[in-house]
GUPA-844604 format. One record per residue: residue in one letter; x, y, z of N, C-alpha, C, O in turn. Coordinates in Angstrom, 3 decimals, padded with zeros to 6 digits. Layout:
N
+--------+----------+----------+----------+----------+----------+----------+----------+----------+----------+----------+----------+----------+
! residu !      n.X !      n.Y !      n.Z !     ca.X !     ca.Y !     ca.Z !      c.X !      c.Y !      c.Z !      o.X !      o.Y !      o.Z !
+--------+----------+----------+----------+----------+----------+----------+----------+----------+----------+----------+----------+----------+
!      A !        X !        Y !        Z !        X !        Y !        Z !        X !        Y !        Z !        X !        Y !        Z !
...
+--------+----------+----------+----------+----------+----------+----------+----------+----------+----------+----------+----------+----------+
This chain:
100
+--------+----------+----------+----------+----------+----------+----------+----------+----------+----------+----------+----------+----------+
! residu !      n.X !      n.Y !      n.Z !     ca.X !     ca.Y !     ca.Z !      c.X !      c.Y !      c.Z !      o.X !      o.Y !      o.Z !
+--------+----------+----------+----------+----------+----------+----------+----------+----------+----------+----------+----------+----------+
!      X ! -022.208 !  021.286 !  009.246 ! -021.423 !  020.080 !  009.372 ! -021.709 !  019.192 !  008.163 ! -022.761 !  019.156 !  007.524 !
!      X ! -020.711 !  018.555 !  007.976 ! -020.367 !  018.022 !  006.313 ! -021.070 !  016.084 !  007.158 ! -020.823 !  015.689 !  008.298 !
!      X ! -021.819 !  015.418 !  006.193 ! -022.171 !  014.190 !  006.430 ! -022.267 !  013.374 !  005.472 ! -022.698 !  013.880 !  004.436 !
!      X ! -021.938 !  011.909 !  005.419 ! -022.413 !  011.170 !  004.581 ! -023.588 !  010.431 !  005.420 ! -023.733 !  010.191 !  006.619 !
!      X ! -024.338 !  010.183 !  004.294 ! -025.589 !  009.603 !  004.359 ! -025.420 !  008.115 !  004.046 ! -024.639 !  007.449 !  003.366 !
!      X ! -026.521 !  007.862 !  004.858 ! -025.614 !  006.244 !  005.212 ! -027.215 !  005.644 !  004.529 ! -026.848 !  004.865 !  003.648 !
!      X ! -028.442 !  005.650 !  004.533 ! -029.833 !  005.504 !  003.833 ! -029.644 !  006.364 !  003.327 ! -028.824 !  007.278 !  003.410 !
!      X ! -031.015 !  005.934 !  002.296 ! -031.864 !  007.108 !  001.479 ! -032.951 !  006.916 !  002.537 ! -033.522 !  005.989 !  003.111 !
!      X ! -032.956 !  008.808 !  002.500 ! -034.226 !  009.545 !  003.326 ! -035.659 !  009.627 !  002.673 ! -035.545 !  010.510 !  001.822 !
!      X ! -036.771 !  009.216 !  002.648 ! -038.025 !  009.633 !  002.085 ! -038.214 !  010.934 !  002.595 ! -037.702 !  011.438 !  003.595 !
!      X ! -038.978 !  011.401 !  001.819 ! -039.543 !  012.976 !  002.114 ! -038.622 !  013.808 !  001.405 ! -037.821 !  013.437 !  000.548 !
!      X ! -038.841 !  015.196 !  001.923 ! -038.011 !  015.798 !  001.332 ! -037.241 !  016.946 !  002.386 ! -037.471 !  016.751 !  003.579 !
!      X ! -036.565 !  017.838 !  002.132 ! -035.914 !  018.773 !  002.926 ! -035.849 !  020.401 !  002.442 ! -035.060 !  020.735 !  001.557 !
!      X ! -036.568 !  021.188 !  002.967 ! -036.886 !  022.698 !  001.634 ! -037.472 !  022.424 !  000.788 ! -037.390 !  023.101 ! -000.237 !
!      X ! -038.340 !  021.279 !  000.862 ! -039.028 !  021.462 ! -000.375 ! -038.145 !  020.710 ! -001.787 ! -038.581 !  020.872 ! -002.926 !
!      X ! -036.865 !  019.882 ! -001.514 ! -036.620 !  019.503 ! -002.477 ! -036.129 !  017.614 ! -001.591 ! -036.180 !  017.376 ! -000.384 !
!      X ! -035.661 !  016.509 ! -002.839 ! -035.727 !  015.342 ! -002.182 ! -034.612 !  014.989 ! -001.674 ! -033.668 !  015.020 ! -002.464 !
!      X ! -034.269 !  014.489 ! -000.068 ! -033.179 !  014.143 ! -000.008 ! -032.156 !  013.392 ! -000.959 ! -032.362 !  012.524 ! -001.807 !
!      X ! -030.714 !  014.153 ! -000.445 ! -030.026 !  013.534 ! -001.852 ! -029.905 !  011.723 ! -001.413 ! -030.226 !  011.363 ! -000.281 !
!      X ! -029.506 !  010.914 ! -002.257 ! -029.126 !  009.600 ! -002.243 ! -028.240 !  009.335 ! -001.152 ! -027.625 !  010.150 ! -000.463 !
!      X ! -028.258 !  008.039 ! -001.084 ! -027.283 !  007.091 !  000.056 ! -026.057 !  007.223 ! -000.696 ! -025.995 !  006.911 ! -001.885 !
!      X ! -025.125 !  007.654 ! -000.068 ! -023.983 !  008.077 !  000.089 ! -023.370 !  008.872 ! -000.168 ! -022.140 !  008.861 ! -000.129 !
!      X ! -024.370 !  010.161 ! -000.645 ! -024.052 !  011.655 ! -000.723 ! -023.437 !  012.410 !  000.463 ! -023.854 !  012.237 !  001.608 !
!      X ! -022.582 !  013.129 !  000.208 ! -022.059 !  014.241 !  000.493 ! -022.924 !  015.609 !  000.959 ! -023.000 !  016.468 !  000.081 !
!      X ! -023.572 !  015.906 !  002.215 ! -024.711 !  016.549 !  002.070 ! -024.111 !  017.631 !  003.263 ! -023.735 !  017.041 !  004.276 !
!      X ! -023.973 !  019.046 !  003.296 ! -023.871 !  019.763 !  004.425 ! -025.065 !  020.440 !  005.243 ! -025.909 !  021.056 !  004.593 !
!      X ! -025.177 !  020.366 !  006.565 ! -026.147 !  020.500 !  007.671 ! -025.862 !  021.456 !  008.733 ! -024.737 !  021.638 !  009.197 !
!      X ! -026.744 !  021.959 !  009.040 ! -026.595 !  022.737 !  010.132 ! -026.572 !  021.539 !  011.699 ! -027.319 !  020.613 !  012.015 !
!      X ! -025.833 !  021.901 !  012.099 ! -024.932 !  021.064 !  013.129 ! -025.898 !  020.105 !  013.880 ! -025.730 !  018.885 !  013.870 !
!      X ! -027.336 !  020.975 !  014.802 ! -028.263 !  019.711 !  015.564 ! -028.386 !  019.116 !  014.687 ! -027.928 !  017.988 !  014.871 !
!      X ! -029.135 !  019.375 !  012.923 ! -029.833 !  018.297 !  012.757 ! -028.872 !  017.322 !  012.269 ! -029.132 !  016.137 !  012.479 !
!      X ! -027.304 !  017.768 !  011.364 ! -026.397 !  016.559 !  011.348 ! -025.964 !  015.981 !  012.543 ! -025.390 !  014.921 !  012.294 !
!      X ! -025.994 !  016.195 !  013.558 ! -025.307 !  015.371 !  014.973 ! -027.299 !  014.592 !  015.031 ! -027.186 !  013.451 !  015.480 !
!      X ! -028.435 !  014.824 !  014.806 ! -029.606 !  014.172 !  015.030 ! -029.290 !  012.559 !  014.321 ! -029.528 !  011.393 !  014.639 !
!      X ! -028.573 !  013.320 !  013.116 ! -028.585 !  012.274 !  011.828 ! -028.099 !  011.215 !  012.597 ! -028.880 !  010.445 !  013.156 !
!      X ! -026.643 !  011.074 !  012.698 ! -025.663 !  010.767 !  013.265 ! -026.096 !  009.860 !  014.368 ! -025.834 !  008.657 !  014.361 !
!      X ! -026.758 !  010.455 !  015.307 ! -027.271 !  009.511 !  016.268 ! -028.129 !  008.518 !  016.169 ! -028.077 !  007.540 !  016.915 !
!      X ! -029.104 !  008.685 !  015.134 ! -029.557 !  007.869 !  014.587 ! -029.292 !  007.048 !  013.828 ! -030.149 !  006.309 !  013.344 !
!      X ! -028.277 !  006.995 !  013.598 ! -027.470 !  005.723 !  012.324 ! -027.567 !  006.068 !  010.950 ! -026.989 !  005.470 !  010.042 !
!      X ! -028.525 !  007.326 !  010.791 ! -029.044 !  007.670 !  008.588 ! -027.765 !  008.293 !  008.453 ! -027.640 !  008.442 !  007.237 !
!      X ! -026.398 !  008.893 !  009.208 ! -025.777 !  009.307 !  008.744 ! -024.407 !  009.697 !  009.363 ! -024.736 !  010.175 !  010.449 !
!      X ! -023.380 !  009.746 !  009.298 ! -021.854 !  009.802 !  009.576 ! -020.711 !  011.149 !  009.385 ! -020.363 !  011.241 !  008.208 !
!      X ! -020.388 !  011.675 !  009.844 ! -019.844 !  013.013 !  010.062 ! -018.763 !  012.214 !  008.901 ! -018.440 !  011.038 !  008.734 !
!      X ! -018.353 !  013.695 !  008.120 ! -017.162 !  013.626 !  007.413 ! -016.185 !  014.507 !  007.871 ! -016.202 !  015.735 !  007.964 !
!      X ! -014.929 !  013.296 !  008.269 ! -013.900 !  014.071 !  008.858 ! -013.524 !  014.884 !  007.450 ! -013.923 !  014.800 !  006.288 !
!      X ! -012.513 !  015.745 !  008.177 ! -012.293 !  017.084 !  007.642 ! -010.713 !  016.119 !  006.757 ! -009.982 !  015.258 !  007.246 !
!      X ! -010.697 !  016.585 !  005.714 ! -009.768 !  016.085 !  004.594 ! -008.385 !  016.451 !  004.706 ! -008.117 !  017.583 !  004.305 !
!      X ! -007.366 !  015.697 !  005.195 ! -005.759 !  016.435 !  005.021 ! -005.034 !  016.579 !  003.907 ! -004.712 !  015.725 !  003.081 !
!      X ! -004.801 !  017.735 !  003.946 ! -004.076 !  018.224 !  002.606 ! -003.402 !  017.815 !  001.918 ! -002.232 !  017.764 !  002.297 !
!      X ! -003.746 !  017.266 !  000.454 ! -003.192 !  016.282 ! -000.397 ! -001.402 !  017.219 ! -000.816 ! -001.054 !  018.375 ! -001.061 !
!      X ! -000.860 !  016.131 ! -000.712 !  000.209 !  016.788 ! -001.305 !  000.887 !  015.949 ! -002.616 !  000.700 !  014.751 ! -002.827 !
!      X !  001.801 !  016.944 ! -003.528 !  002.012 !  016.463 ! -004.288 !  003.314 !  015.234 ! -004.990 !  004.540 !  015.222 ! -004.883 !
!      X !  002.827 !  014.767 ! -005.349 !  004.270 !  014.058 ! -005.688 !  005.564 !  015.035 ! -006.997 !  005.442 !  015.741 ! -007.998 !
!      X !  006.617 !  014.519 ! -006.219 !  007.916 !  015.854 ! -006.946 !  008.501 !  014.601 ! -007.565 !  008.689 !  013.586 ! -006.895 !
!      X !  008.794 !  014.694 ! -008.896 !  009.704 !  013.586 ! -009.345 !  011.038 !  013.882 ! -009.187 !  011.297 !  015.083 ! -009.253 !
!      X !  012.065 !  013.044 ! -008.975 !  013.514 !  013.019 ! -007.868 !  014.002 !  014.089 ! -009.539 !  013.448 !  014.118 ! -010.638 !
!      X !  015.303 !  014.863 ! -008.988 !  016.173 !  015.562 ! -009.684 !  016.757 !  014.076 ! -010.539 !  016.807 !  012.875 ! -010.272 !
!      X !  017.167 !  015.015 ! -011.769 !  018.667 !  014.489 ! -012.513 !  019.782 !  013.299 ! -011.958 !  020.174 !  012.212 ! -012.382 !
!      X !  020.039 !  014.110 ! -010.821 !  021.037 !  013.590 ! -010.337 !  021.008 !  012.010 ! -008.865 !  021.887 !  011.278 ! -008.411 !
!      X !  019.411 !  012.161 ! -008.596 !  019.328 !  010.894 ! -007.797 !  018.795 !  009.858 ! -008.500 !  018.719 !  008.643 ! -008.315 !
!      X !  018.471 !  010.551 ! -009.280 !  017.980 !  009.314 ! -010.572 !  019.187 !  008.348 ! -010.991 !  019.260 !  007.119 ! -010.994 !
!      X !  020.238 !  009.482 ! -011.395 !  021.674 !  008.577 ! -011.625 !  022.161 !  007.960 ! -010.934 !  022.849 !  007.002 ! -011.287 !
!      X !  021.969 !  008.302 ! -009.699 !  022.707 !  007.272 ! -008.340 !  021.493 !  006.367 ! -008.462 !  021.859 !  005.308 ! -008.972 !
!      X !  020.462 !  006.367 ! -008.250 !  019.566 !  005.099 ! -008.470 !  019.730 !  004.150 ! -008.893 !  019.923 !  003.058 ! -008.359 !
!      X !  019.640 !  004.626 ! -010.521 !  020.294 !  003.812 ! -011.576 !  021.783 !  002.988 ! -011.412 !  022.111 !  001.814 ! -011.583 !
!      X !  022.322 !  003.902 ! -011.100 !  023.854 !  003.307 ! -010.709 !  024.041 !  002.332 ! -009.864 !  024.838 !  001.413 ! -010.058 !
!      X !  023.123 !  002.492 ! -008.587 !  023.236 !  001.411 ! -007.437 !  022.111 !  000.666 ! -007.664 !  021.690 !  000.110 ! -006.650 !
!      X !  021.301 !  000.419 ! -008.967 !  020.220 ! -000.775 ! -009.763 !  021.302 ! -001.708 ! -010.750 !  021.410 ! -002.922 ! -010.923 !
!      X !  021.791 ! -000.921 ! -011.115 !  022.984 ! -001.794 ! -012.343 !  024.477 ! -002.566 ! -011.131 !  025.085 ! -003.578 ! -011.481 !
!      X !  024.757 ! -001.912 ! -009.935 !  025.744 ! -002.380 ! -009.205 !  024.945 ! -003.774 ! -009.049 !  025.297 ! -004.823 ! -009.588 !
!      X !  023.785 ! -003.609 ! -008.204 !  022.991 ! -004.482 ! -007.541 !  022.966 ! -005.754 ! -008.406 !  023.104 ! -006.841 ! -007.844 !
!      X !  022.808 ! -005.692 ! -009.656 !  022.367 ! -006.500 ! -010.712 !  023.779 ! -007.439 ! -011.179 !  023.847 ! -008.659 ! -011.329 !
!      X !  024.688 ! -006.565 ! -011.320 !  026.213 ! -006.925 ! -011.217 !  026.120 ! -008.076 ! -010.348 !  025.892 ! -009.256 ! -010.617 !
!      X !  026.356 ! -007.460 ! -009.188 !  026.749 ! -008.130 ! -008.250 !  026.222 ! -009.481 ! -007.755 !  026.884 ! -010.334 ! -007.165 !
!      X !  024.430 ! -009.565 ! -008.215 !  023.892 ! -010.695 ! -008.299 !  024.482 ! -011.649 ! -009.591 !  024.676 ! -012.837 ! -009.335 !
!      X !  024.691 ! -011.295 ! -010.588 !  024.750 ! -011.940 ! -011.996 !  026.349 ! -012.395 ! -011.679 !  026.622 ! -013.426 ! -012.294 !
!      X !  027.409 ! -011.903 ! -010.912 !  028.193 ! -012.256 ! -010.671 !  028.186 ! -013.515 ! -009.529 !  028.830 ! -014.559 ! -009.634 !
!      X !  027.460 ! -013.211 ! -008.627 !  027.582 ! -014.502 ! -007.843 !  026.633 ! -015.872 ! -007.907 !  026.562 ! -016.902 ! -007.236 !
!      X !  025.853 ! -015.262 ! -009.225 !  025.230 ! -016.255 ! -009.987 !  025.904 ! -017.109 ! -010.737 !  025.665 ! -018.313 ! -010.641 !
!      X !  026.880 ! -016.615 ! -011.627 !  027.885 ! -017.178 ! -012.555 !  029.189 ! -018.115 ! -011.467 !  029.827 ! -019.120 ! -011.780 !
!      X !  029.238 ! -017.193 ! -009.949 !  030.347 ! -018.277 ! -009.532 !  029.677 ! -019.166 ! -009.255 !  030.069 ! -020.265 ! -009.648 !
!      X !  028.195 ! -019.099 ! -008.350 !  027.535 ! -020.758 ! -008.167 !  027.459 ! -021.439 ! -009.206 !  027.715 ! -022.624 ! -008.991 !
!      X !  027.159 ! -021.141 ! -010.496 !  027.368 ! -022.192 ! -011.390 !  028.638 ! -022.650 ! -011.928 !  028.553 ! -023.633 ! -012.664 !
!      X !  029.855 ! -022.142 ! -011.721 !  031.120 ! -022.403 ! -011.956 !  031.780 ! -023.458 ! -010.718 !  032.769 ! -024.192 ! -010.705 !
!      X !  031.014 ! -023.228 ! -009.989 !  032.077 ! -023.847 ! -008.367 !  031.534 ! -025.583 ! -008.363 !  030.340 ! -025.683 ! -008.081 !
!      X !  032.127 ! -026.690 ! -008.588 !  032.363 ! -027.576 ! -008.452 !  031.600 ! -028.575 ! -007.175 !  032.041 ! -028.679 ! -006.031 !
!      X !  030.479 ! -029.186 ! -007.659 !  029.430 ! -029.904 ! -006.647 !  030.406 ! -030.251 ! -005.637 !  031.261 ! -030.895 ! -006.244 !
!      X !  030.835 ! -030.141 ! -004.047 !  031.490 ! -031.203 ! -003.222 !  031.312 ! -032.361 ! -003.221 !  030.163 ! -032.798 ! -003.264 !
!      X !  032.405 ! -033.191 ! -003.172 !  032.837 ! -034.493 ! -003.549 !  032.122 ! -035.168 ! -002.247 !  031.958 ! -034.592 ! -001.172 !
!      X !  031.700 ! -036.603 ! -002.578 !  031.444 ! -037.623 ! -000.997 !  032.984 ! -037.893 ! -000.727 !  033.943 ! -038.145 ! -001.457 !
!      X !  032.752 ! -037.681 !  001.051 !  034.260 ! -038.535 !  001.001 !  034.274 ! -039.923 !  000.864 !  033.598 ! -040.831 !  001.347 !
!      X !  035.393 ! -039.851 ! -000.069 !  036.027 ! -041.485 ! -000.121 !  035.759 ! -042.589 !  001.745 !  036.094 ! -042.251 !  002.881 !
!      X !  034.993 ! -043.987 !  001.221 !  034.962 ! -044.720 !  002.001 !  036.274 ! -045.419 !  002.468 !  037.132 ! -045.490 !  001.588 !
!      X !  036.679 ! -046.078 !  003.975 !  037.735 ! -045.886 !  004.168 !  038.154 ! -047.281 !  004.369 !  037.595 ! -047.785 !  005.344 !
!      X !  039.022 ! -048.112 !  003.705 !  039.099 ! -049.358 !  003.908 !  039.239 ! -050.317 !  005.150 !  040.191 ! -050.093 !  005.898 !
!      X !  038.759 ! -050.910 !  005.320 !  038.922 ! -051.872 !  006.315 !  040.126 ! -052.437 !  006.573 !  040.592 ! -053.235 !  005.760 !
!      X !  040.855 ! -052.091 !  007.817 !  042.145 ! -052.906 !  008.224 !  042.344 ! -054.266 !  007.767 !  041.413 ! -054.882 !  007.248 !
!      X !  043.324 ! -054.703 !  007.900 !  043.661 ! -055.990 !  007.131 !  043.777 ! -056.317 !  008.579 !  044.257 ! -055.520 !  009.385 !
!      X !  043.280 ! -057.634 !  008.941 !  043.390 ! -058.622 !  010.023 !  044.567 ! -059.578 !  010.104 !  044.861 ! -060.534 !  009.386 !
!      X !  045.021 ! -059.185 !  010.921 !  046.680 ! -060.095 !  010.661 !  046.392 ! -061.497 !  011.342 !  047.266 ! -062.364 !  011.363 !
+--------+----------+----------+----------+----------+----------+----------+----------+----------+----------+----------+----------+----------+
């Protein structure tokens, strides 16, 4: 069983020194589940299979592009009418009847 080591261990193991705090160390199962229970160390889940990134074809690239430049249009266009369209007016105040 695969563990990270959560301390550094004094002593040694076979005759050589435990590796460092936060090594990668594989165990025969009691004594990594011993580790484990004791807090010096943490099971390493098992790794899911990296996959790769595919860069898009030719052709979705162009529709991309195409519907990035529409998008841009279409903003820069309704950018240009808000600045073209004419502040609304106050309405005119409304005179006071004449008192006969």
């Amino acid at each position: 069983m695969k563990v990270t080591l959560k301390v550094d261990v004094s002593g040694s193991r076979d005759g050589q020194p435990w590796p460092r705090r936060g090594s990668l160390v594989d165990l025969p199962d009691q004594e990594a589940a011993d580790l484990c229970a004791a807090g010096l160390a943490e099971p390493v889940a098992s790794r899911p299979k990296a996959e790769k990134a595919v860069a898009p074809d030719a052709e979705q690239r162009a529709a991309s592009a195409k519907a990035d430049a529409d998008a841009k249009a279409a903003a820069d266009h309704a950018s240009a009418r808000e600045a073209l369209t004419p502040a609304p007016r106050a309405p005119r105040a409304r005179r006071a009847p004449k008192a006969k």
